[in-house]
N, C-alpha and C positions, 0 to 999 in steps of 0.2 A: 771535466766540468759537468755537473747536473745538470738536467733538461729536466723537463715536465710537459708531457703530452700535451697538446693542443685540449684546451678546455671544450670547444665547441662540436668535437668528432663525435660524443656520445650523449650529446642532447634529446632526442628523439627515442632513444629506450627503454624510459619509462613509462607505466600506463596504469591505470588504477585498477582497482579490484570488481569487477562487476556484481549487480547490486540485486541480480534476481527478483525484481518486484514485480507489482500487481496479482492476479488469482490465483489461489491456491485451492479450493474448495469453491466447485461450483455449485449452482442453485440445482435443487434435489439430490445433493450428495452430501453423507452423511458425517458429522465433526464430532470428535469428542472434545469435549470441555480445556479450555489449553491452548486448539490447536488455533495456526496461525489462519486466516482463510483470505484476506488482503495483506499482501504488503505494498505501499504505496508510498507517495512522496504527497504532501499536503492531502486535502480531504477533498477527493473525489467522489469515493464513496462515501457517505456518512454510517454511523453504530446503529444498531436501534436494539430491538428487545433481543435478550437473554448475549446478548455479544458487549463485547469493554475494547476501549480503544488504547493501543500505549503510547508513550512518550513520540516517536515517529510516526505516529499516523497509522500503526500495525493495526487490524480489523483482527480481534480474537473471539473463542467461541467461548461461550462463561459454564453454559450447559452443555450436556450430548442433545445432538438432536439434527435435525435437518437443514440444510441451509437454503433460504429464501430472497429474492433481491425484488424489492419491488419499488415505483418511481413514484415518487410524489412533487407536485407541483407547489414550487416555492416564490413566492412575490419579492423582490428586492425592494432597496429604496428610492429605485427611481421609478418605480412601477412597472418594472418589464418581469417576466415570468418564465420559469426556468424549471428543467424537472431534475430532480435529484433524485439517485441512488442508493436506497436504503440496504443495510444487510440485517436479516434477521435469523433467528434459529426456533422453528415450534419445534 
C-alpha cells in the first residue's frame, strides 16, 4: 500500500533570499557613473543632482564624481517638519 509522508514535518525549511540593502557608497567616497550607492526599500533616502533613481528605489550614480548626503527640511500637509536625506554626486 502507498504512504505519503506526513505533509507537516518539512514546513519550516524554507527561507527567502536575502536582500543586501541600504549603503553602498558612502559620503566622500568616490562613484563611477552606473554604480549602485543605495539600495533601499521605498524612499528613505531621496536622488538629487547628477544621481537617477530605479524602478525599486535603487539610488544610482549618473556621473563619476563624489558622493554627498546632505538633510534638508521638508514641511508636510499637516504642518509638521521633517528632514530628509538627499544624495548627491559633485
Amino acid at each position: 500500500m502507498a504512504h505519503k509522508k506526513a505533509g507537516g514535518s518539512a514546513k519550516n525549511l524554507r527561507d527567502s533570499k536575502p536582500k543586501y540593502r541600504w549603503v553602498k557608497v558612502f559620503g566622500g567616497q568616490k562613484a563611477v557613473a552606473g554604480n549602485i550607492i543605495i539600495r533601499q526599500k521605498w524612499s528613505k533616502y531621496e536622488w538629487g543632482k547628477n544621481t537617477y533613481t530605479g524602478s525599486d528605489f535603487t539610488i544610482h550614480a549618473k556621473v563619476d564624481g563624489t558622493v554627498v548626503f546632505k538633510q534638508k527640511k521638508v514641511g508636510r500637509f499637516d504642518g509638521r517638519k521633517y528632514l530628509k536625506t538627499i544624495v548627491d554626486i559633485k
